[in-house]
Structure formats: structure tokens, C-alpha cells
GUBA-349246 format. One record per residue (C-alpha): residue in one letter; x, y, z. Coordinates in nm, 2 decimals. Each point is the difference from the previous one (the first is absolute). Layout:
{a; {X; Y; Z}}
...
//
This chain:
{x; {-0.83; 1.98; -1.77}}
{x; {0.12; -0.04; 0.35}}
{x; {-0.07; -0.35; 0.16}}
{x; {-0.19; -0.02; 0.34}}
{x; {-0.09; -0.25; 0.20}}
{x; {-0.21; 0.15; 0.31}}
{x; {-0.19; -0.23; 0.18}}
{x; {0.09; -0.25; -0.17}}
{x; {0.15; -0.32; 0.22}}
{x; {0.34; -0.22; -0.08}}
{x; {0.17; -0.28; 0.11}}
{x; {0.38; -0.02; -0.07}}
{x; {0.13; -0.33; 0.10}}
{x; {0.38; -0.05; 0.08}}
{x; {0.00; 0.43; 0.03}}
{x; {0.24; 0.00; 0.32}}
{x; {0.29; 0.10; -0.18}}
{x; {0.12; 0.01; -0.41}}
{x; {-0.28; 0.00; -0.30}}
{x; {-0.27; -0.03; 0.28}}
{x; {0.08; 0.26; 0.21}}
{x; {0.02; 0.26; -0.27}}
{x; {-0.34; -0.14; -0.19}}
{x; {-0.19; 0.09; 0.29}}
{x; {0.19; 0.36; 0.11}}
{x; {-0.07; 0.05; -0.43}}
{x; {-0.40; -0.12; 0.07}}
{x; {0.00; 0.17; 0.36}}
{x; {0.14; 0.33; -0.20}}
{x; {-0.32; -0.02; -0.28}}
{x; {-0.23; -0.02; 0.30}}
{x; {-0.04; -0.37; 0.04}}
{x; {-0.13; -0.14; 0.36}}
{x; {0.29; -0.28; 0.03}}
{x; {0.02; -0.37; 0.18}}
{x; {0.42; 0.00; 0.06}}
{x; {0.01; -0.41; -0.03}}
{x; {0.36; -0.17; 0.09}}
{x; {0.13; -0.31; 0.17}}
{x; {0.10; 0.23; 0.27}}
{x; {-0.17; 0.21; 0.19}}
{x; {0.25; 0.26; 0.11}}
{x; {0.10; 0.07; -0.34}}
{x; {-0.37; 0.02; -0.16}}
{x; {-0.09; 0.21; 0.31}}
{x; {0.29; 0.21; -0.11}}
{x; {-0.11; 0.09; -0.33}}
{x; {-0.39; 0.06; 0.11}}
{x; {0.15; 0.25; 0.27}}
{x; {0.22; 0.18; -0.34}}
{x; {-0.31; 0.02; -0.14}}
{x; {-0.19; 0.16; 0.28}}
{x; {0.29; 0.24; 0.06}}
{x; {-0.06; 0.12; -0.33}}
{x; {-0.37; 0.08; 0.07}}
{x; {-0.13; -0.33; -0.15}}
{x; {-0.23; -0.28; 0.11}}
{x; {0.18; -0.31; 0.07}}
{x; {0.00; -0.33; 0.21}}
{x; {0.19; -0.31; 0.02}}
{x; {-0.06; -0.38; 0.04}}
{x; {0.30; -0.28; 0.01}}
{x; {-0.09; -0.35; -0.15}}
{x; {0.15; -0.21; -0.24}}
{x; {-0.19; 0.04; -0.36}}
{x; {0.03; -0.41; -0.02}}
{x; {-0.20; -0.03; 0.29}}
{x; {-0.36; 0.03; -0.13}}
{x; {-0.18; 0.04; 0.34}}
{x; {0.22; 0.23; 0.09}}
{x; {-0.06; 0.28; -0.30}}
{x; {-0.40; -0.09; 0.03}}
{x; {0.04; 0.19; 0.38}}
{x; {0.21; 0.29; -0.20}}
{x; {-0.26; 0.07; -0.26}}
{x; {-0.23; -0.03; 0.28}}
{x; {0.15; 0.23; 0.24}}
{x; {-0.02; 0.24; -0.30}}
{x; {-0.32; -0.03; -0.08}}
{x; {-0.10; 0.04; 0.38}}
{x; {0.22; 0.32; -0.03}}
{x; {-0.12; 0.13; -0.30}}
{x; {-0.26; -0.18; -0.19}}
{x; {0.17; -0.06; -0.34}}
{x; {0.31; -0.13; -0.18}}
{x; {0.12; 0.15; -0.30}}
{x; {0.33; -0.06; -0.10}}
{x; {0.22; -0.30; 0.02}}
{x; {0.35; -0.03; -0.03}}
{x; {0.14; -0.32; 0.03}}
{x; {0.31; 0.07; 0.06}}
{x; {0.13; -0.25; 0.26}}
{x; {0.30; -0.27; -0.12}}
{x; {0.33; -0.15; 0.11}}
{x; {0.32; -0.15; -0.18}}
{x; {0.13; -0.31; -0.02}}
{x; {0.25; 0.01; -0.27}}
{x; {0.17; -0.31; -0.09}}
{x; {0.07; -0.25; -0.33}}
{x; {-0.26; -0.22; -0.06}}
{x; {0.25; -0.28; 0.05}}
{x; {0.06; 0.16; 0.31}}
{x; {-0.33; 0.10; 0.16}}
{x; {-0.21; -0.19; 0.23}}
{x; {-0.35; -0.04; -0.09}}
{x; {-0.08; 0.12; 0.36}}
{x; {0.17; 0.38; -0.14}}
{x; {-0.23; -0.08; -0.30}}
{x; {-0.32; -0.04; 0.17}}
{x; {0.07; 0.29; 0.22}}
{x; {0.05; 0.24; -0.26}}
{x; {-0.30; -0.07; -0.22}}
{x; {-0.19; 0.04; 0.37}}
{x; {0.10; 0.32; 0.10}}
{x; {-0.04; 0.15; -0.36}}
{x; {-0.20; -0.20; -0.15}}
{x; {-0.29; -0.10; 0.26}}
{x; {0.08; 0.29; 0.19}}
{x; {-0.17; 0.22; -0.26}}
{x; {-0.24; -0.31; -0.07}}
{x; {-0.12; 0.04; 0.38}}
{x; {0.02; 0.37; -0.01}}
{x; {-0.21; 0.04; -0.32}}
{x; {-0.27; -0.24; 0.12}}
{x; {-0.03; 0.21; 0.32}}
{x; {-0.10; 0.33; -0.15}}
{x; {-0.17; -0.16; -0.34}}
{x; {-0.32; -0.03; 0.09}}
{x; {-0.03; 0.34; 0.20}}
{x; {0.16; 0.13; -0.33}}
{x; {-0.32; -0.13; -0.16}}
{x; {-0.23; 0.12; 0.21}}
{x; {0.13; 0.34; -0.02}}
{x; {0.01; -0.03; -0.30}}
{x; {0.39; 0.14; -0.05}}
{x; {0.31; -0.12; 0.04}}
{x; {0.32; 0.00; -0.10}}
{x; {0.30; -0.25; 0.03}}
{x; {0.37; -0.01; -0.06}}
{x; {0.18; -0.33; -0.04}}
{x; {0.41; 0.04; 0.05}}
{x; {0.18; -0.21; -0.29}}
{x; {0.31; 0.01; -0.12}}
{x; {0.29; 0.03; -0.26}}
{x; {0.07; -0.36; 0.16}}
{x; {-0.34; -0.14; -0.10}}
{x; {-0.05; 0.17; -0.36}}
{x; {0.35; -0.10; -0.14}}
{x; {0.15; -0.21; 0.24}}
{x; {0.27; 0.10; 0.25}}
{x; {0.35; -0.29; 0.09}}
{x; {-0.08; -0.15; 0.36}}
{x; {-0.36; 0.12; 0.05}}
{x; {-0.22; -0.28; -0.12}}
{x; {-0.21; 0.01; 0.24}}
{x; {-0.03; 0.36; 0.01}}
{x; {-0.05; 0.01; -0.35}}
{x; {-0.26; -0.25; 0.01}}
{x; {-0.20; 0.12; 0.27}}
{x; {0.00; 0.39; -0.14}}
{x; {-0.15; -0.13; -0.33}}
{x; {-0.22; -0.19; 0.14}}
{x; {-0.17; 0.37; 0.13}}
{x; {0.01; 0.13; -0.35}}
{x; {-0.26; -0.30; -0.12}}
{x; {-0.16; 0.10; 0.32}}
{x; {-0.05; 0.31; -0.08}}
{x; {-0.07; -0.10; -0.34}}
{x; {-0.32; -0.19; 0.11}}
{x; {-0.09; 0.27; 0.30}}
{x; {-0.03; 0.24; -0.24}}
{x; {-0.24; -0.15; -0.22}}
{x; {-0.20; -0.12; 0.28}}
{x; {-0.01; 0.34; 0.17}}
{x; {-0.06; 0.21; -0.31}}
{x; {-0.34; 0.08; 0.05}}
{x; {0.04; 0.02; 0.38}}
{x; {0.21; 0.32; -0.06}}
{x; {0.29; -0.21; 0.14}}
{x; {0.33; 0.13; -0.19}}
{x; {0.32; -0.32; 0.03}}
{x; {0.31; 0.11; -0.10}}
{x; {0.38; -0.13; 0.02}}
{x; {0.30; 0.22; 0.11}}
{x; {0.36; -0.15; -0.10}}
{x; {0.23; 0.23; 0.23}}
{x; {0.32; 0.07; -0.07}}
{x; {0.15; 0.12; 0.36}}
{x; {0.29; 0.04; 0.27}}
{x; {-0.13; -0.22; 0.31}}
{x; {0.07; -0.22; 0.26}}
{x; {-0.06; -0.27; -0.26}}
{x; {0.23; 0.11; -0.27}}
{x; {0.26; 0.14; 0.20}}
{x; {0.33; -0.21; -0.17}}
{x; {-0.16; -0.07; -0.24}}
{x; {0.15; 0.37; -0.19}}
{x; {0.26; 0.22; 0.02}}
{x; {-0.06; 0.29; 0.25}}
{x; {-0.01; 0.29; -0.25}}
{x; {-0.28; -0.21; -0.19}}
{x; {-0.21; -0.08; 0.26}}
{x; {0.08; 0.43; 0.17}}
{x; {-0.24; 0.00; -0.38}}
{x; {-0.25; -0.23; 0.09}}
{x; {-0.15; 0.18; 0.28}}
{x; {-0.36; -0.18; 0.13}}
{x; {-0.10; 0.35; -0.02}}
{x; {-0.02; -0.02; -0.42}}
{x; {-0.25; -0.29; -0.02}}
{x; {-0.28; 0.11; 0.22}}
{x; {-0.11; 0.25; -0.20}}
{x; {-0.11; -0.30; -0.23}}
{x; {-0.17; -0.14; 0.27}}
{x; {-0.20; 0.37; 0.07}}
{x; {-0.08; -0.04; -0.35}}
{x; {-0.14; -0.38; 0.01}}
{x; {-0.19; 0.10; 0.35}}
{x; {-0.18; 0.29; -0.23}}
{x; {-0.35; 0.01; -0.07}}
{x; {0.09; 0.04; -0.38}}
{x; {0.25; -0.32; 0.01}}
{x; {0.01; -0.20; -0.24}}
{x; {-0.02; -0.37; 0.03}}
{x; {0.24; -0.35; -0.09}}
{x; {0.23; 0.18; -0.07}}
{x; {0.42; -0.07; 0.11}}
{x; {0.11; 0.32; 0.07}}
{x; {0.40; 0.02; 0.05}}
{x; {0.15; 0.26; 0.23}}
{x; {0.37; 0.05; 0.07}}
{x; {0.25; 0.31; 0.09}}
{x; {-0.31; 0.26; -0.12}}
{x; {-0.05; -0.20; -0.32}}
{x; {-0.29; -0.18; -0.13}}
{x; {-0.13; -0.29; -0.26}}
{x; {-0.31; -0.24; -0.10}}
{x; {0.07; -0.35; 0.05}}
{x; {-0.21; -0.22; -0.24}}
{x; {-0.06; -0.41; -0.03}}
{x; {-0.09; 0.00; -0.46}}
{x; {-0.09; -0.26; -0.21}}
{x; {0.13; -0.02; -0.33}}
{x; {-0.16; -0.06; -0.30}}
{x; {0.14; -0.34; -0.04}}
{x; {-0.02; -0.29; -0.27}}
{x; {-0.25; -0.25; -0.04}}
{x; {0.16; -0.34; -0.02}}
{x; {-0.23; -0.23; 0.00}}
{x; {-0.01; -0.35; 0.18}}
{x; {0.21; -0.21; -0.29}}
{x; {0.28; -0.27; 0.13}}
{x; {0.26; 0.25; -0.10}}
{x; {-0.20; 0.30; 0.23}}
{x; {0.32; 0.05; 0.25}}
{x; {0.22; 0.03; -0.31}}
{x; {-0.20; 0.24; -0.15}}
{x; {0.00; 0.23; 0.30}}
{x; {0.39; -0.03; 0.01}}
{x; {0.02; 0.12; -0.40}}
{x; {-0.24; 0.26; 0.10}}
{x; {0.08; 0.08; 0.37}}
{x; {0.14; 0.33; -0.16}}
{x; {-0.35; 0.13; -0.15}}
{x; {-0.18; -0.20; 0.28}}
{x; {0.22; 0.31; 0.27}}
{x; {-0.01; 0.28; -0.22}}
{x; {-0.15; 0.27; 0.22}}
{x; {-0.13; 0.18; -0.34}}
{x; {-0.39; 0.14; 0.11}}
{x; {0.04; -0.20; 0.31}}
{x; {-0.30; 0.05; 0.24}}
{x; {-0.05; 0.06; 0.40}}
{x; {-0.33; -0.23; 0.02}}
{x; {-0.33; 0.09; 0.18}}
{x; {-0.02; -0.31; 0.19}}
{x; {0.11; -0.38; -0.04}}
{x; {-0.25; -0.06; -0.26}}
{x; {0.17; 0.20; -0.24}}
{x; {0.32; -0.27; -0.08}}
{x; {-0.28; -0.25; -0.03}}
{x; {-0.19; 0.28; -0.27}}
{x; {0.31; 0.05; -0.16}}
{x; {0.09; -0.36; -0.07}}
{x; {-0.32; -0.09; -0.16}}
{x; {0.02; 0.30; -0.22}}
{x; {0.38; -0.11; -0.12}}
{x; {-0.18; -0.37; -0.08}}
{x; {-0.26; 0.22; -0.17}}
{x; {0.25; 0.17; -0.19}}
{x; {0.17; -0.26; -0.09}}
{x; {-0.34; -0.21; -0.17}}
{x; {-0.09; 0.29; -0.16}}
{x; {0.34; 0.03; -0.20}}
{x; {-0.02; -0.40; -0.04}}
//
């Protein structure tokens, strides 16, 4: 089945150069009207003029996705434009890589702005004209750094978490909206991780292998909450599970008992990915359950 997205609309923030850029040439290629978003305007206008080179529909706006007044009059240029929005790729984020004994809770703050709120204010832009339209769908950019933790990026690993329980909730709450939330954990060669890897690996990690993962999340038959990995043309499920556990009880010896048992409490045996919050909750009455029952 080929994927194609004509007439449909998407925003790409951050999509002057790297993983941006080459999400919206990859959307722009499947037929997707798209909004070039970037902190600068000469590159952003750069990529929408790519794009029309190559026979697509394409225009650019330059704001800052932390600026919240600022993506309201993108979303409603496009809609003046052309009446709907589609897709969103939240895309937009910075670095600012330090120790946490070494970082300054001014780098800290910014970080979780730009990436976090960015895609916040983004999100809320377009969610209720999702709603209406009754479609829409949304990609959250995570990371490696925020599922399993990365040395020196606290505060990008907290703030690209944070978008995973964002997209968590979205998704629930847009499910009978038609409004698809994803998360993409990219794996690429950019401005952001040049240094970080040795020039023959990162000559692997071209942006170019991960945006086909983000065609995919953009498609009408996308799944949703789900973490999908990308990285040098290869890609996997992230999942958040919940183990079976142990019940305990609430006895003056409780933390003791979950040290003896920590082993059985971890054991990923028939571990679950839950529906929704409520589930842990469900689960732990049914181990106290369990456990009367064999009282």
C-alpha cells in the first residue's frame, strides 16, 4: 500500500535544516501541503522553496515554538491559506549539554521550553481545529536520552519524556476525535549530534533513514502511543510495562519485604504495556485480591 498524503496540511517545526528539513521534503514528497517552521527565516524559506522546486506546495513562517503567540499567527496564517491542519510534527529543540553539577538551571529551563512547551504550544494551536475536523495526527520527537537516560543531558532527557506522557494522555483524549499521538526516538547525524560520534557512524545515520517513520506516523492508517525508534534505516517499538509484581502488604517489615522480593517484584515475566494510568491501580488491587484469596 503506497502512503499519500494529498491535500492534506503539516507543520514541521525546527525543519530549516537536519531531521526537520528532510520530514517535510519526505511529507512534501507523499503530497502533503507543508508550513516550513524554523527560528530563521532564510533557512525555513529555503526548504519551502526545495519543496516548490520539486513541484510541491510549500510555505514558510519563522518564530520561536516557545513563543505561544507567535505559533497561534502560524497556524493562523495556515488556516487563512488553506483551511485545515493535518499533521504536526513537533520537531523543534536545542542542546545544552552539560553535568548536572555543572549546568545552570537557566540551560535547564530553556531546554524543557524549546522541547517541551514548544510542542505544548504547538499542539494546543492545531488541537482544537483537529477536533473539529475531526482528524489529526501528531508526532512528538523523544529520545534515546529520555527513555534510558543519556550522561550530561538531564535536562534533555527530562524534557523529551516528559512528551512521551504527553503523548500518552493526548492520545487517549483524542481517540475518538480521529487524532493519532505518536513518539519518534531518532537516531541521526545533525547539527546537534555532530561530536558526539565518530564520522564513519554518523556518514550511517543519515536524517534521511528516520523520516520514513515519520511518513508512516503522518498516515491515515497510523497507529497511535506508540515510541517508534528510527536510526541508520533501522527500526524498533519503544514500550513503558508494568510488571506483574508482589503484593507486600503494609506490615512494619513492608520495605524489607520488598528488598527480599525486589527480584520477583522486577521480573518482566507476562509484563503488560497498560491501557491507561488506571491499570497499575487495577493491578494492585487484584495482587491484594490474590493474595486474601490464598490467605
Amino acid at each position: 500500500m503506497t502512503i499519500r498524503l494529498n491535500d492534506q496540511v503539516a507543520i514541521v517545526t525546527g525543519a530549516g535544516g537536519g531531521l526537520g528539513r528532510c520530514h517535510a521534503l519526505a511529507l512534501a514528497a507523499r503530497g502533503a501541503k507543508v508550513v516550513v517552521n524554523d527560528l530563521g527565516a532564510e533557512p525555513a524559506e529555503a526548504v519551502a522553496e526545495e519543496i516548490r522546486a520539486a513541484g510541491g506546495e510549500a510555505i514558510s513562517h519563522a518564530c520561536s515554538v516557545s513563543d505561544y503567540d507567535a505559533v497561534e499567527a502560524m497556524v493562523s496564517k495556515v488556516m487563512d491559506q488553506w483551511g485545515r491542519v493535518d499533521i504536526l510534527v513537533n520537531n523543534a529543540g536545542i542542546l545544552r549539554d552539560k553535568t548536572f553539577a555543572k549546568m545552570e538551571l537557566d540551560d535547564f529551563k530553556t531546554v524543557l521550553d524549546v522541547h517541551l512547551m514548544g510542542s505544548v504550544n504547538c499542539t494546543k494551536a492545531v488541537w482544537e481545529i483537529m477536533r473539529n475536523q475531526q482528524y489529526g495526527r501528531i508526532v512528538m520527537t523523544t529520545s534515546s536520552s529520555g527513555l534510558f537516560g543519556n550522561f550530561g543531558q538531564s535536562n534533555y532527557g527530562a524534557a523529551k519524556l516528559a512528551l512521551v506522557g504527553l503523548m500518552q494522555t493526548l492520545s487517549l483524549e483524542g481517540h475518538k476525535y480521529n487524532i493519532r499521538v505518536n513518539s519518534l526516538a531518532p537516531t541521526a547525524a545533525t547539527q546537534m549530534t555532530e561530536g558526539l560520534m565518530p564520522p564513519e557512524v554518523l556518514e550511517k545515520l543519515k536524517p534521511e533513514t528516520v523520516s520514513p517513520g515519520v511518513v508512516f506516523l503522518c498516515s491515515e492508517d497510523a497507529p497511535s502511543r506508540t515510541i517508534l525508534a528510527a536510526g541508520a534505516g533501522s527500526f524498533e517499538t519503544a514500550h513503558i510495562t508494568l510488571t506483574k509484581g508482589v503484593y507486600i502488604g503494609d506490615d512494619e517489615d513492608a520495605a524489607d519485604q520488598i528488598a527480599a522480593h525486589f527480584a520477583q517484584i522486577s521480573d518482566r515475566t507476562g509484563d503488560q504495556v497498560p491501557g491507561m494510568g488506571s491499570a497499575q491501580g487495577q493491578q494492585e488491587i487484584s495482587n491484594l485480591i490474590a493474595s486474601q484469596q490464598k490467605g
